[in-house]
N, CA, C and O atoms as a GROMACS GRO file, in nm:
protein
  556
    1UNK      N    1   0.082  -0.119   0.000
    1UNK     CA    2   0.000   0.000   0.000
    1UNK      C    3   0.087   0.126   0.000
    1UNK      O    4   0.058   0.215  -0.080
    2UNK      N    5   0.194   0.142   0.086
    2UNK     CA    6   0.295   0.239   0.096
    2UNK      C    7   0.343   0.240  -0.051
    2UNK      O    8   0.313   0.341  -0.114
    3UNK      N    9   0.403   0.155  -0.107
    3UNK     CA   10   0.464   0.185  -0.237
    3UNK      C   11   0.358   0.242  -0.339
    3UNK      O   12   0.403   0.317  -0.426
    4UNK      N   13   0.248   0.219  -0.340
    4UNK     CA   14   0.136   0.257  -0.412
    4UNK      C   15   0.093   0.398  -0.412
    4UNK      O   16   0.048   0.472  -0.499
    5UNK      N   17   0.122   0.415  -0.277
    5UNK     CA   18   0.075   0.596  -0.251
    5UNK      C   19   0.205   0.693  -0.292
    5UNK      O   20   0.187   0.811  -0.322
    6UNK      N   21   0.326   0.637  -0.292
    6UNK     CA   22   0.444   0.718  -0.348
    6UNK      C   23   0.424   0.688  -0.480
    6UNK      O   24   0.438   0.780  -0.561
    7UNK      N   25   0.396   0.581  -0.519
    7UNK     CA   26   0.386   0.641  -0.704
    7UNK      C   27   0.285   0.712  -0.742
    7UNK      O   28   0.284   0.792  -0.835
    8UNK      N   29   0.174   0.677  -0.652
    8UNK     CA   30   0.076   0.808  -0.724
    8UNK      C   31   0.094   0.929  -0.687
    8UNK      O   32   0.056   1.018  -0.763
    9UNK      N   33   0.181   0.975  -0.517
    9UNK     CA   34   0.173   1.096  -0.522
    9UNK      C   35   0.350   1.164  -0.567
    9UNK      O   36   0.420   1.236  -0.496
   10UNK      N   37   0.385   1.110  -0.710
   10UNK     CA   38   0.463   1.107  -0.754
   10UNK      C   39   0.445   1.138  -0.879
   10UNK      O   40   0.513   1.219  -0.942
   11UNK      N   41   0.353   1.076  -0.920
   11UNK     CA   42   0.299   1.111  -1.059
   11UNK      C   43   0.231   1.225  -1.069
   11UNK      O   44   0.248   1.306  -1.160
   12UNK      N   45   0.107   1.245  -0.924
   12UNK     CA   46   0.050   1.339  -0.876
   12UNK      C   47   0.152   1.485  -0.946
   12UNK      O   48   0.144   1.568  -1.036
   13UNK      N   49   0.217   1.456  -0.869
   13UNK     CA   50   0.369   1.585  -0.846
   13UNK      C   51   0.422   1.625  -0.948
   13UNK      O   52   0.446   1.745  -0.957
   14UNK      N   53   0.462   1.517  -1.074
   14UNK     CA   54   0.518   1.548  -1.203
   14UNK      C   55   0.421   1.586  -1.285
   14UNK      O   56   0.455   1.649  -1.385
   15UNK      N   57   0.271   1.554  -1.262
   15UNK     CA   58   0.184   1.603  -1.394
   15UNK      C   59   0.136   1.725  -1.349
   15UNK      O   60   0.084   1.782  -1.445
   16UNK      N   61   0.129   1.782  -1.260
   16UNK     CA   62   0.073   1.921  -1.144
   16UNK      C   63   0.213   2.017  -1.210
   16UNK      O   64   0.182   2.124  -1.263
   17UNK      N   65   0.320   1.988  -1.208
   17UNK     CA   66   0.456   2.051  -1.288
   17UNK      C   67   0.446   2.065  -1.429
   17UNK      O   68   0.508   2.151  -1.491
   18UNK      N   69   0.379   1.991  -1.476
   18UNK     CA   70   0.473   1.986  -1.616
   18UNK      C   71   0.420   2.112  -1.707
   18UNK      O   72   0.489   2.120  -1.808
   19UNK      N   73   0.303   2.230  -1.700
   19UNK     CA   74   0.318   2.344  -1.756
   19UNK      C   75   0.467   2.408  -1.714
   19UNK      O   76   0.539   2.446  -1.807
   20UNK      N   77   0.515   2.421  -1.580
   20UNK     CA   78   0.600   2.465  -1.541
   20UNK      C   79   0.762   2.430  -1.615
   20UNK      O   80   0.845   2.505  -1.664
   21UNK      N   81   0.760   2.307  -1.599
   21UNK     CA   82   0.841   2.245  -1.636
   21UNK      C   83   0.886   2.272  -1.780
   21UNK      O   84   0.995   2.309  -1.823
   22UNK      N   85   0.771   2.241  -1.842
   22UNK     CA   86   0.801   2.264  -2.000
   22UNK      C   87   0.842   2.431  -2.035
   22UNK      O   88   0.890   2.456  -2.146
   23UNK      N   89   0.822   2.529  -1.946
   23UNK     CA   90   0.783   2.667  -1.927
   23UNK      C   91   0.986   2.693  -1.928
   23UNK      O   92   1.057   2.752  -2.009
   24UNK      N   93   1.023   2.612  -1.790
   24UNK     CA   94   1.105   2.630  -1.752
   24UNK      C   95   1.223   2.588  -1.844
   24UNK      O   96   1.331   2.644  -1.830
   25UNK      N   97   1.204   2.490  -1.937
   25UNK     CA   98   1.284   2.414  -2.015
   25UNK      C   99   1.292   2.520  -2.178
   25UNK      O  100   1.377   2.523  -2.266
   26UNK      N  101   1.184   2.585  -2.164
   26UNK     CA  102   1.207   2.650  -2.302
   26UNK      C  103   1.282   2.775  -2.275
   26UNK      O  104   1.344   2.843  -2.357
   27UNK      N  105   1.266   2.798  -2.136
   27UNK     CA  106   1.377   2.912  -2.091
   27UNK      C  107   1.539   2.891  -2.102
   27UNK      O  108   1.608   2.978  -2.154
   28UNK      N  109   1.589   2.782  -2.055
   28UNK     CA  110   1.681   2.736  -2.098
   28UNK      C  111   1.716   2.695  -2.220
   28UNK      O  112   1.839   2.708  -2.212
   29UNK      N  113   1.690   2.648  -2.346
   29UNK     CA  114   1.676   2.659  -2.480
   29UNK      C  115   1.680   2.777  -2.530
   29UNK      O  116   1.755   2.784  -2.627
   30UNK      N  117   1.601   2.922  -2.487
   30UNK     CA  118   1.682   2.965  -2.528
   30UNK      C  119   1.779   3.061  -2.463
   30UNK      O  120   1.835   3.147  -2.532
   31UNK      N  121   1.795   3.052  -2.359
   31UNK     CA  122   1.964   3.065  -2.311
   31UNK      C  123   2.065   3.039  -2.335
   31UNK      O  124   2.166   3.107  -2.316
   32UNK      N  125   2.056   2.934  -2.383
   32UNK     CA  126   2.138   2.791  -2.414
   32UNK      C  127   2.200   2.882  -2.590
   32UNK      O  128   2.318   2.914  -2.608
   33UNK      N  129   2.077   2.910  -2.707
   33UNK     CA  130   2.103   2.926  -2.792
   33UNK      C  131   2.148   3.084  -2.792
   33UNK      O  132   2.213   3.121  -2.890
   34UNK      N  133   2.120   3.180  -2.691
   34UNK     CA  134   2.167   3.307  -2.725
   34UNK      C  135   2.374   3.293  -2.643
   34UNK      O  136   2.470   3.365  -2.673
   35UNK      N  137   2.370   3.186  -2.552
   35UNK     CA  138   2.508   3.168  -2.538
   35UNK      C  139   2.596   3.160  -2.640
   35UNK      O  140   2.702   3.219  -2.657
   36UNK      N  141   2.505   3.028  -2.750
   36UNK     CA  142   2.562   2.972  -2.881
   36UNK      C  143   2.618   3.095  -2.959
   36UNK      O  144   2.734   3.131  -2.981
   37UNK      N  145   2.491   3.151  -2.995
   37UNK     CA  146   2.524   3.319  -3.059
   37UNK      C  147   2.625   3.397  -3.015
   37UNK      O  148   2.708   3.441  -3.095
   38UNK      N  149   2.630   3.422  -2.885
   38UNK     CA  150   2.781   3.496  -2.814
   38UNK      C  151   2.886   3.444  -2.871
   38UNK      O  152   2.958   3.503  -2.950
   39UNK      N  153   2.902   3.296  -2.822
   39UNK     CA  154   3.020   3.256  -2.852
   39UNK      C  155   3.055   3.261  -3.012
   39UNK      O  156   3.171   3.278  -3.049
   40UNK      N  157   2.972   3.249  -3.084
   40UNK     CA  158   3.010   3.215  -3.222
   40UNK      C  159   3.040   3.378  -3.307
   40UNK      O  160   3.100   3.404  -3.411
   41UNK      N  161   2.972   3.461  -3.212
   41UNK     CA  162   3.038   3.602  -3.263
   41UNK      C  163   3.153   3.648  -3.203
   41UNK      O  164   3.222   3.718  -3.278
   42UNK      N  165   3.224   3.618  -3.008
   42UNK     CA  166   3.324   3.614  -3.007
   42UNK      C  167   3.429   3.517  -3.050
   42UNK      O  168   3.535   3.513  -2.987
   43UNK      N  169   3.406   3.425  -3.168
   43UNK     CA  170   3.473   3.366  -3.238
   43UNK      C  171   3.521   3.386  -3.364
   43UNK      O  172   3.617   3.327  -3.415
   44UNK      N  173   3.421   3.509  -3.436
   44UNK     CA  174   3.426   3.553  -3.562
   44UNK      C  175   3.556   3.683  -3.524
   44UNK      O  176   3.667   3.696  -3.574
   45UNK      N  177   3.489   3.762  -3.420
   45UNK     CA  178   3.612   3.850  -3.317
   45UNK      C  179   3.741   3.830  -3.324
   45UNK      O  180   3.823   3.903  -3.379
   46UNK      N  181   3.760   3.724  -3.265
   46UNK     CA  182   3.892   3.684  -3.253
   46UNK      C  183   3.977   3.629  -3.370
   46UNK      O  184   4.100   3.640  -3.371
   47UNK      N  185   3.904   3.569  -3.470
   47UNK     CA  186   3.951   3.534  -3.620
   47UNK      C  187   3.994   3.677  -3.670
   47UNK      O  188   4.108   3.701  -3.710
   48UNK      N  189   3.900   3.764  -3.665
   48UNK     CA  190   3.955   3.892  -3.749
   48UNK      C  191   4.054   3.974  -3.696
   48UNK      O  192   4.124   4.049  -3.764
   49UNK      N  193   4.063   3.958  -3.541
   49UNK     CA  194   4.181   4.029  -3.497
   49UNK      C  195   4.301   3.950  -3.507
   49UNK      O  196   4.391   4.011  -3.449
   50UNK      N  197   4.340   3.848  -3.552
   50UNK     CA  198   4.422   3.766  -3.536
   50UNK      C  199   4.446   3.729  -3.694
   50UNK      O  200   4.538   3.648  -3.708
   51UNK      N  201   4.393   3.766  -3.796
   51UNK     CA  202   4.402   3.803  -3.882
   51UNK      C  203   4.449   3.908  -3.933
   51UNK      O  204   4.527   3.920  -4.028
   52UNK      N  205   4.392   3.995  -3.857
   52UNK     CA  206   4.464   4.154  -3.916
   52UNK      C  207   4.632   4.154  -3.855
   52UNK      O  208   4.733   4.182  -3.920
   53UNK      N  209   4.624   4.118  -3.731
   53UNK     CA  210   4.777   4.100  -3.666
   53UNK      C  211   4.872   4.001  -3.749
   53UNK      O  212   4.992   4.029  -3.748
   54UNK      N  213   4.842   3.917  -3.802
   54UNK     CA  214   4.911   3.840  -3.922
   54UNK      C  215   4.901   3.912  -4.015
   54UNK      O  216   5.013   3.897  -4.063
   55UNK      N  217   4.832   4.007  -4.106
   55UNK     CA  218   4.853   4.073  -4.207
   55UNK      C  219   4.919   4.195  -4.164
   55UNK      O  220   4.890   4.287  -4.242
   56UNK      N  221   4.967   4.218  -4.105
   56UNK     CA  222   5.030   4.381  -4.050
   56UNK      C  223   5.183   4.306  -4.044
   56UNK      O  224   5.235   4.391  -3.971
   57UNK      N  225   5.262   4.235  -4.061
   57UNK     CA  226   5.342   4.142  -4.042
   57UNK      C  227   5.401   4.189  -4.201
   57UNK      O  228   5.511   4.237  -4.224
   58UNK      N  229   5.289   4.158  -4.302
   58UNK     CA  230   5.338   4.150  -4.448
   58UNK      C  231   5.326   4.317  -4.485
   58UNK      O  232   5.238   4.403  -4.485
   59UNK      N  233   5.444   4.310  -4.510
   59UNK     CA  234   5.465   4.464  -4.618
   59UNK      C  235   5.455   4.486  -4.797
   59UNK      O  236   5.514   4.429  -4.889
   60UNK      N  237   5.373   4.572  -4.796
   60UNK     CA  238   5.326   4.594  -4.931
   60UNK      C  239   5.448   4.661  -5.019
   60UNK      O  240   5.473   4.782  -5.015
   61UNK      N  241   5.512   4.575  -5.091
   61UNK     CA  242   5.639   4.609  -5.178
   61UNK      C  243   5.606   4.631  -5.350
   61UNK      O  244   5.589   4.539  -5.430
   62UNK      N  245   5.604   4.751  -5.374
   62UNK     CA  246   5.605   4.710  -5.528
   62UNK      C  247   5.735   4.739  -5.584
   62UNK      O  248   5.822   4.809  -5.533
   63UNK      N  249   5.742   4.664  -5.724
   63UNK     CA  250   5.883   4.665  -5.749
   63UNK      C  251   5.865   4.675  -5.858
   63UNK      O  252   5.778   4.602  -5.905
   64UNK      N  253   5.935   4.766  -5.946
   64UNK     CA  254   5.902   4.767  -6.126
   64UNK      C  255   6.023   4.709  -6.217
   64UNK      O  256   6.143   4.692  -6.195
   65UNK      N  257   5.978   4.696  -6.280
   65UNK     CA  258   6.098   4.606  -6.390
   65UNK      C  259   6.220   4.738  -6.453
   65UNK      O  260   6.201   4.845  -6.510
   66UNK      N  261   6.342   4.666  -6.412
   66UNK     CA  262   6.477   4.747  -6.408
   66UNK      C  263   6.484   4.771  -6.315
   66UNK      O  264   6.602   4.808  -6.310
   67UNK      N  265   6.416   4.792  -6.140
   67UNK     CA  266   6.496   4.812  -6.024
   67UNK      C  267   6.596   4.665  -6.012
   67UNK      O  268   6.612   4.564  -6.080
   68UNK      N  269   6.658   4.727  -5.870
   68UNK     CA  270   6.723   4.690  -5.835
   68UNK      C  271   6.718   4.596  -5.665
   68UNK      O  272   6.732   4.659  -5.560
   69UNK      N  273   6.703   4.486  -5.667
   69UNK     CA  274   6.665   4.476  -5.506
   69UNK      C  275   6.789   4.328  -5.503
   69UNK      O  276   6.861   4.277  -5.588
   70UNK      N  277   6.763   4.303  -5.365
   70UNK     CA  278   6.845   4.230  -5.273
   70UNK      C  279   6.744   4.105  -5.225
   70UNK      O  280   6.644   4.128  -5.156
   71UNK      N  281   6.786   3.955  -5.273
   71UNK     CA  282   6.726   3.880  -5.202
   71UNK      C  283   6.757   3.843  -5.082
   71UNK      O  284   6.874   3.855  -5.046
   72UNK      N  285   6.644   3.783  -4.982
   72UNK     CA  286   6.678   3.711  -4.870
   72UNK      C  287   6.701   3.528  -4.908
   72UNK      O  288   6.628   3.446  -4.965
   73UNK      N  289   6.834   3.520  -4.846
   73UNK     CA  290   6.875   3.368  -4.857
   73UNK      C  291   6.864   3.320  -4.691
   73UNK      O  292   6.930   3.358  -4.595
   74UNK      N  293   6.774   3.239  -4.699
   74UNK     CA  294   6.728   3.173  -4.589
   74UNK      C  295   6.802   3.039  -4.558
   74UNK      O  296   6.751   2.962  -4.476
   75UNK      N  297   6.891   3.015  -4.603
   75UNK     CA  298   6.977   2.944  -4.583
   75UNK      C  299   7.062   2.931  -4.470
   75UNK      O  300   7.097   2.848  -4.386
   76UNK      N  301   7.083   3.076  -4.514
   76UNK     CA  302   7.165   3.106  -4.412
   76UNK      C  303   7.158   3.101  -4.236
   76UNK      O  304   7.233   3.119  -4.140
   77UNK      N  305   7.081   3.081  -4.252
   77UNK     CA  306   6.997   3.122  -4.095
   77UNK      C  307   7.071   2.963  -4.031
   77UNK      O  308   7.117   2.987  -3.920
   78UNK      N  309   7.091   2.824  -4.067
   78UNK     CA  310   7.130   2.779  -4.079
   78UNK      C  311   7.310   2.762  -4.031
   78UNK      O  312   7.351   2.698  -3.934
   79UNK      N  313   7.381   2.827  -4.112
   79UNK     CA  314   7.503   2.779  -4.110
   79UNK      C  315   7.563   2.941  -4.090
   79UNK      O  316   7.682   2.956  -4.117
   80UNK      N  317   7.485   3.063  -4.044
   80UNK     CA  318   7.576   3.228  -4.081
   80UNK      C  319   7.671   3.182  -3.988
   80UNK      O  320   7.678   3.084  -3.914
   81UNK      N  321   7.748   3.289  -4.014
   81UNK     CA  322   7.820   3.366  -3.884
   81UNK      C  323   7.755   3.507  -3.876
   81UNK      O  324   7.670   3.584  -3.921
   82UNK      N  325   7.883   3.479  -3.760
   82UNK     CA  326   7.758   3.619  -3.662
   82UNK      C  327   7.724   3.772  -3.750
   82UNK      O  328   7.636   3.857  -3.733
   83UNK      N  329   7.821   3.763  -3.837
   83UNK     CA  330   7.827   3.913  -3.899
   83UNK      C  331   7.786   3.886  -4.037
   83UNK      O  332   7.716   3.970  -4.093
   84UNK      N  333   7.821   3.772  -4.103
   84UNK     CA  334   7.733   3.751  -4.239
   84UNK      C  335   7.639   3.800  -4.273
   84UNK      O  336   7.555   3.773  -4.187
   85UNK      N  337   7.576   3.886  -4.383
   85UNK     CA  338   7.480   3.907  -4.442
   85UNK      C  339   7.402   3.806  -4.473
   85UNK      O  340   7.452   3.698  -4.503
   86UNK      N  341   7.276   3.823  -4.472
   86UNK     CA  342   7.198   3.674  -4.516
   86UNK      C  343   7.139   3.741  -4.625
   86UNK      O  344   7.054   3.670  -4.679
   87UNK      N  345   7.152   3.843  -4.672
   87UNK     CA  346   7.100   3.945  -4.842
   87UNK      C  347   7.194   3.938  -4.911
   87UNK      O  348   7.304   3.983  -4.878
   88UNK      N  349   7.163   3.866  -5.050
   88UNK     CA  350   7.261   3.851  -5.119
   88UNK      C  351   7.192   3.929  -5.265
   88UNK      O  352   7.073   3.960  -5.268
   89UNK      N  353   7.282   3.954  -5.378
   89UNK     CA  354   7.247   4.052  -5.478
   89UNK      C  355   7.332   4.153  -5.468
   89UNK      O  356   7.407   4.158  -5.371
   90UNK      N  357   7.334   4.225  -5.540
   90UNK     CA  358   7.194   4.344  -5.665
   90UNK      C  359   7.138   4.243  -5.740
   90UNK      O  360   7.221   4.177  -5.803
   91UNK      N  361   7.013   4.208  -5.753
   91UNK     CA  362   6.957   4.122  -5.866
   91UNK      C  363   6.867   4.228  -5.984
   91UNK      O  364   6.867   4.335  -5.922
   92UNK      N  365   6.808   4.248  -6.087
   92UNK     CA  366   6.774   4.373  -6.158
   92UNK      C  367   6.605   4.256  -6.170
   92UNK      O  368   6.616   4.136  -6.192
   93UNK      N  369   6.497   4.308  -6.156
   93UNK     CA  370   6.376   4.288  -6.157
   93UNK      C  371   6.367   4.240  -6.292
   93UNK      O  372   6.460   4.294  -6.352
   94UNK      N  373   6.306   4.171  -6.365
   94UNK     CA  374   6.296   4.173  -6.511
   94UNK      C  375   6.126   4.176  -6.551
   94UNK      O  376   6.076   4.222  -6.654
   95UNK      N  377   6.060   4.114  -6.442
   95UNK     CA  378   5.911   4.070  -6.485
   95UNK      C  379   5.862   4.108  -6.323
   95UNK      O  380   5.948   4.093  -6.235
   96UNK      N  381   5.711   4.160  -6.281
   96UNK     CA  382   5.646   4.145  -6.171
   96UNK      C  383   5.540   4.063  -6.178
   96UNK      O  384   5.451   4.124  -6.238
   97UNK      N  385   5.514   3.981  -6.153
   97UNK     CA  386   5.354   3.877  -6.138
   97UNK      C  387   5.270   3.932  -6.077
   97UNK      O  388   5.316   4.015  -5.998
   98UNK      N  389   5.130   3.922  -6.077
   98UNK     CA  390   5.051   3.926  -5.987
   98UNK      C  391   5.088   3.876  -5.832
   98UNK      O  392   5.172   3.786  -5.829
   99UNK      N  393   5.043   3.918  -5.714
   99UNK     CA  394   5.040   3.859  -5.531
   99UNK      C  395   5.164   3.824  -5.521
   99UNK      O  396   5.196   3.707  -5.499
  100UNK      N  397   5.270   3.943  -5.540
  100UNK     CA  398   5.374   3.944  -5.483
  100UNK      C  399   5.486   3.875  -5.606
  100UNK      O  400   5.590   3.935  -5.634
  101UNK      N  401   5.455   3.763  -5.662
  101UNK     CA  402   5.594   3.713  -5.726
  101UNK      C  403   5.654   3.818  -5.848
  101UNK      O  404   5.594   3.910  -5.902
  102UNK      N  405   5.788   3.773  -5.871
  102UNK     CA  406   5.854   3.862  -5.959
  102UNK      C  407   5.955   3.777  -5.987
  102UNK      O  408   5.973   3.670  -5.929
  103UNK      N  409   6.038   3.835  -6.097
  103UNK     CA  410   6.107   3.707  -6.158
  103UNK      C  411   6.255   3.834  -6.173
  103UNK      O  412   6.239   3.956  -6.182
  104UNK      N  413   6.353   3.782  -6.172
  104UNK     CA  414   6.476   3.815  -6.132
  104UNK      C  415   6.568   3.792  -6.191
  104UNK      O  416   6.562   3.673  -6.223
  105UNK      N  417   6.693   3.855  -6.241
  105UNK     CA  418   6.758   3.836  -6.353
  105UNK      C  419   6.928   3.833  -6.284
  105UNK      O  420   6.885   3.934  -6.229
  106UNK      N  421   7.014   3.823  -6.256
  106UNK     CA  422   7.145   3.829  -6.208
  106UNK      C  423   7.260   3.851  -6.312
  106UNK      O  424   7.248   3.846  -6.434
  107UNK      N  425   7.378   3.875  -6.239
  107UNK     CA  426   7.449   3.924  -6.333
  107UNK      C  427   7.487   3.881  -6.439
  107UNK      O  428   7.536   3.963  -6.517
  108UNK      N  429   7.475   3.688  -6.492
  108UNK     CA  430   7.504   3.629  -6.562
  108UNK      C  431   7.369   3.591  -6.662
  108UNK      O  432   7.364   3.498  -6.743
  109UNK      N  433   7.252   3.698  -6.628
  109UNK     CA  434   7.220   3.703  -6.712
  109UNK      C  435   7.042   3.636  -6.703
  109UNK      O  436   6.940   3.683  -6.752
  110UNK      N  437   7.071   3.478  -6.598
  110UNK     CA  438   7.012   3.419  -6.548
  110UNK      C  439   6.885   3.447  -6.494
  110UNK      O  440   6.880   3.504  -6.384
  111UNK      N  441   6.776   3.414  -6.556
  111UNK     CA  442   6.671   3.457  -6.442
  111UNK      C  443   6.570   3.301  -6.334
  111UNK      O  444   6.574   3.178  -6.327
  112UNK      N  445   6.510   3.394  -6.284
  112UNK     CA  446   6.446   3.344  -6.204
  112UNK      C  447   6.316   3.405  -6.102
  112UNK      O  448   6.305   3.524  -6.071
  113UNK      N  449   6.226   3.301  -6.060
  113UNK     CA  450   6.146   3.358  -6.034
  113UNK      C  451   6.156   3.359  -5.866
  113UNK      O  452   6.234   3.282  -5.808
  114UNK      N  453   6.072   3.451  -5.795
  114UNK     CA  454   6.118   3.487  -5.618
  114UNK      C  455   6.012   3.511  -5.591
  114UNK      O  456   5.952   3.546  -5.692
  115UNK      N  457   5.925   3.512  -5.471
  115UNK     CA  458   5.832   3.530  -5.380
  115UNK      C  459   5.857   3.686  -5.321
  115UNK      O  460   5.944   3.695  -5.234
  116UNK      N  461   5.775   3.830  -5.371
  116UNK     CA  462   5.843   3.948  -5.331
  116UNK      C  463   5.845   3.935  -5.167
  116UNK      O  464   5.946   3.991  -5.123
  117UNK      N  465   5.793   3.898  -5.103
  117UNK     CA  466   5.832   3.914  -4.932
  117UNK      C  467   5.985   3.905  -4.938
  117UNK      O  468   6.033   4.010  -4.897
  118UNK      N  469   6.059   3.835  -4.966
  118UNK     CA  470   6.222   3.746  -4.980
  118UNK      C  471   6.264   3.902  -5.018
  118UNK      O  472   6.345   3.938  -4.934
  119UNK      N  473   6.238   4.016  -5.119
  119UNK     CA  474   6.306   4.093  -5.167
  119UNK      C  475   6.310   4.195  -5.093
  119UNK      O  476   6.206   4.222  -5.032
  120UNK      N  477   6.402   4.263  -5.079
  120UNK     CA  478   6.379   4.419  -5.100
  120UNK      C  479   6.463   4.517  -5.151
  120UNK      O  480   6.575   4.492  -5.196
  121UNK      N  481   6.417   4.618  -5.145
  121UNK     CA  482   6.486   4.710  -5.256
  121UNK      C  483   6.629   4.746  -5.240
  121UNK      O  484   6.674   4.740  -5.125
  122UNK      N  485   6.740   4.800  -5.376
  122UNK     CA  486   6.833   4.797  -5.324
  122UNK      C  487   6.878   4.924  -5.348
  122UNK      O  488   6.872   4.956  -5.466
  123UNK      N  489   6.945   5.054  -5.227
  123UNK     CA  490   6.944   5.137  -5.241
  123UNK      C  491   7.050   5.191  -5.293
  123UNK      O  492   7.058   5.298  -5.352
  124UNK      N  493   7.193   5.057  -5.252
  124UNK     CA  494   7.348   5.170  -5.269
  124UNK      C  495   7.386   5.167  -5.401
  124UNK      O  496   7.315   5.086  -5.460
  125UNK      N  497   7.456   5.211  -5.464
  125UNK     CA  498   7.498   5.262  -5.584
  125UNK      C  499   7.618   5.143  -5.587
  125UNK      O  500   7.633   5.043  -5.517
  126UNK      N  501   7.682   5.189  -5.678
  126UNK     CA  502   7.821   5.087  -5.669
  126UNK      C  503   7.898   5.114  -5.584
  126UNK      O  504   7.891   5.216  -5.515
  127UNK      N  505   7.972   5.039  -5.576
  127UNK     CA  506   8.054   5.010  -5.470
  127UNK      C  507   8.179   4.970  -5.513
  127UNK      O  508   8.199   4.873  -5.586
  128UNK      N  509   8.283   5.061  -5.457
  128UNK     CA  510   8.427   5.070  -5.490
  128UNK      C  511   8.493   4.941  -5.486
  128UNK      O  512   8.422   4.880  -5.406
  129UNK      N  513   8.580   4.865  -5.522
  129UNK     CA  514   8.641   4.729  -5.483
  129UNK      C  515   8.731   4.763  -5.412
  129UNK      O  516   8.747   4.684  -5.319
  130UNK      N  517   8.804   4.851  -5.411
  130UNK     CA  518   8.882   4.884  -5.356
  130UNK      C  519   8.861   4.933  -5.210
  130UNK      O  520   8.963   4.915  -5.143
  131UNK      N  521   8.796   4.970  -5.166
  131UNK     CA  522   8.747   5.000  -5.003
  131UNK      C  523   8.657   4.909  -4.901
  131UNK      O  524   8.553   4.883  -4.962
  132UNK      N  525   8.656   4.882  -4.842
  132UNK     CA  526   8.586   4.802  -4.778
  132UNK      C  527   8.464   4.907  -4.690
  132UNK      O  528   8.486   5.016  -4.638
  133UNK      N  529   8.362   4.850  -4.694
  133UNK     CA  530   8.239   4.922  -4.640
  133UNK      C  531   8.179   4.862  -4.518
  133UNK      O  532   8.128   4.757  -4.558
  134UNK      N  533   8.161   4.873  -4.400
  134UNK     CA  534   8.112   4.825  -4.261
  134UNK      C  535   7.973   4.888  -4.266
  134UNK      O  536   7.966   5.007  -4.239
  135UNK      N  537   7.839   4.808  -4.303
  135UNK     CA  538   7.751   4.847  -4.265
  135UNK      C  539   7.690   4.823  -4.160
  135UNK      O  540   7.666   4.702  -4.153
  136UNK      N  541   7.625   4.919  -4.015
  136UNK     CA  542   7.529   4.868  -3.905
  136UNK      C  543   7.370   4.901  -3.924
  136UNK      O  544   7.310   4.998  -3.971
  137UNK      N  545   7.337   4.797  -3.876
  137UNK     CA  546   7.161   4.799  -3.916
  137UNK      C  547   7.202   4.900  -3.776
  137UNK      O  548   7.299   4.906  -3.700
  138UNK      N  549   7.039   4.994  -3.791
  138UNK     CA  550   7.034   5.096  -3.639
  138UNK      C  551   6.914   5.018  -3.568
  138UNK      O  552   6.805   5.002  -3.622
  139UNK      N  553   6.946   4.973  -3.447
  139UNK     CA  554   6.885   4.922  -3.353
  139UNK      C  555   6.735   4.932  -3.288
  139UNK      O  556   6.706   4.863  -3.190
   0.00000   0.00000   0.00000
């Protein structure tokens, strides 16, 4: 008899709730989905700032055919010494591509093609053989 009166006043209890219940459950649904929304816009947030901070990194170089620029040899990074240049050239531009590439010509005549990030421009004039030149990057 005891077990009989707890299931009915059990059932009693859950069907006397369940406007509530269901009331209470759609409140959470959408809580639940305006969280979803937060997060998925501080996610779009953080993509674009972290984006722009990776594109502020790349420098916008244009280079026209007959300059003069200096590649980066990444090689070097590898095996330098401490004072080695890792820019090697005068190379003379011959062609620019579209998104940066450009194609590169050397003294023998030779060309080739380069990724412009690797380049940059080359400012000094000739250079005596006879003197030796000490350049310091400024700090």
């Amino acid at each position: 008899m005891e077990l009989e009166h707890r299931a009915y006043w059990a059932m009693r209890e859950l069907n006397m709730h369940a406007t509530t219940t269901r009331y209470h459950r759609s409140l959470e649904l959408n809580e639940m989905e305006e969280f979803h929304s937060k997060a998925y816009e501080n996610a779009k947030i953080y993509k674009e700032r972290t984006k722009a901070l990776h594109n502020k990194n790349f420098v916008c170089k244009e280079f026209q055919p007959g300059q003069q620029v200096l590649l980066f040899n990444s090689r070097l990074k590898l095996f330098s010494g401490k004072l080695k240049s890792r820019w090697s050239g005068p190379y003379t531009v011959v062609r620019v591509f579209p998104y940066g590439a450009m194609e590169s010509q050397n003294k023998n005549n030779e060309t080739f093609k380069v990724n412009g990030q690797q380049v940059k421009s080359y400012l000094g004039g000739p250079v005596d053989q006879g003197k030796s030149i000490i350049m310091l990057k400024p700090v």
